[in-house]
N, C-alpha and C positions, 0 to 999 in steps of 0.2 A: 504494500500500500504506500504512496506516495503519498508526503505529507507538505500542508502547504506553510513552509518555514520563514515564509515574510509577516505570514497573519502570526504564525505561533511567537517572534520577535515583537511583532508591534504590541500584541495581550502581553509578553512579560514586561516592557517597559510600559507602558500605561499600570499594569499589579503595581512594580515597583513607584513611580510616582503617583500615585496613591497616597500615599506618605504611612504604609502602617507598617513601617519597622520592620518589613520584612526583605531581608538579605534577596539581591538579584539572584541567584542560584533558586531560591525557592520560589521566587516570581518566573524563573523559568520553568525549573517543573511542575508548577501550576498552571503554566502554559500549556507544556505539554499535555499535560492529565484534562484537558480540555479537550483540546485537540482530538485528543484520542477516544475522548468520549463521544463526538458528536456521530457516529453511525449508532451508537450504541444507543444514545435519547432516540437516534431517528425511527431505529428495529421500534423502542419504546413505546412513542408516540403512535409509529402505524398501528401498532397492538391493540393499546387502549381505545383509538379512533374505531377501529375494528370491531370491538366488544361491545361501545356502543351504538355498533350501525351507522356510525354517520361515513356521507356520502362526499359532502361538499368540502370547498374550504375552509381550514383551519386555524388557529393560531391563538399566541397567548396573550394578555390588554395588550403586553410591553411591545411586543411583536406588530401588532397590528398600528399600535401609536405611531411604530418607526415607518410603517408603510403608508401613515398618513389617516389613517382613519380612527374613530374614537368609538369602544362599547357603547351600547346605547344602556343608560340608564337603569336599571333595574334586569339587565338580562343574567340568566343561570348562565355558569361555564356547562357546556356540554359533556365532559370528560374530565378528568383530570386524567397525570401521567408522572413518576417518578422518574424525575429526570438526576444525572449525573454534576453535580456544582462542581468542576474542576477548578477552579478561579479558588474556591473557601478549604480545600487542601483535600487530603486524602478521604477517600470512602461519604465526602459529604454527600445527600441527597435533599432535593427539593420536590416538591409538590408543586407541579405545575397545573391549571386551569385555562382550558381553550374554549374560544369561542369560533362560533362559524360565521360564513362571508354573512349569512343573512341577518346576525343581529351587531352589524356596525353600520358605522355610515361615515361618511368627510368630515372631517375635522374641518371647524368652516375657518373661513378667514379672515384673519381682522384681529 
């Protein structure tokens, strides 16, 4: 598997200036341990999407913010999915919640 070591460079200096005291060597294998997880959330995420039948597009608030759109209001995450936190050091895991294309909308402007 080829790995893409300009993104895994840029995540351990961004870890490191951070500013929490953690030595560059650790902000690097916290990089990696990223890195290496992301097929791993990906198997994760098809899984649980699976389990609960859903069809359509995906994703998490943070996820969908970066794509420019915002949850609507009062919507349920469809799924949750335990994903891999490589970034918060070994064995961490997080509780991820997703929502589908149909309960967001544009982030308006202004």
């Amino acid at each position: 598997m080829k790995y893409n070591l300009r993104a895994i460079m840029l995540r351990a200096w961004r870890l490191y200036r951070k500013g929490e005291g953690l030595s560059f060597a650790e902000c690097l294998h916290r990089a990696w341990i990223s890195e290496k997880a992301q097929p791993v959330n990906a198997e994760r995420i098809e899984a649980a999407k699976a389990a609960a039948g859903i069809d359509e597009e995906c994703n998490t608030w943070a996820g969908w913010k970066k794509a420019g759109f915002e949850v609507i209001h009062g919507s349920k995450a469809l799924f949750k999915a335990v994903l891999v936190h490589g970034s918060k050091g070994d064995n961490a895991t997080y509780t991820a919640s997703f929502f589908s294309a149909s309960q967001v909308q544009p982030i308006p402007a202004g």
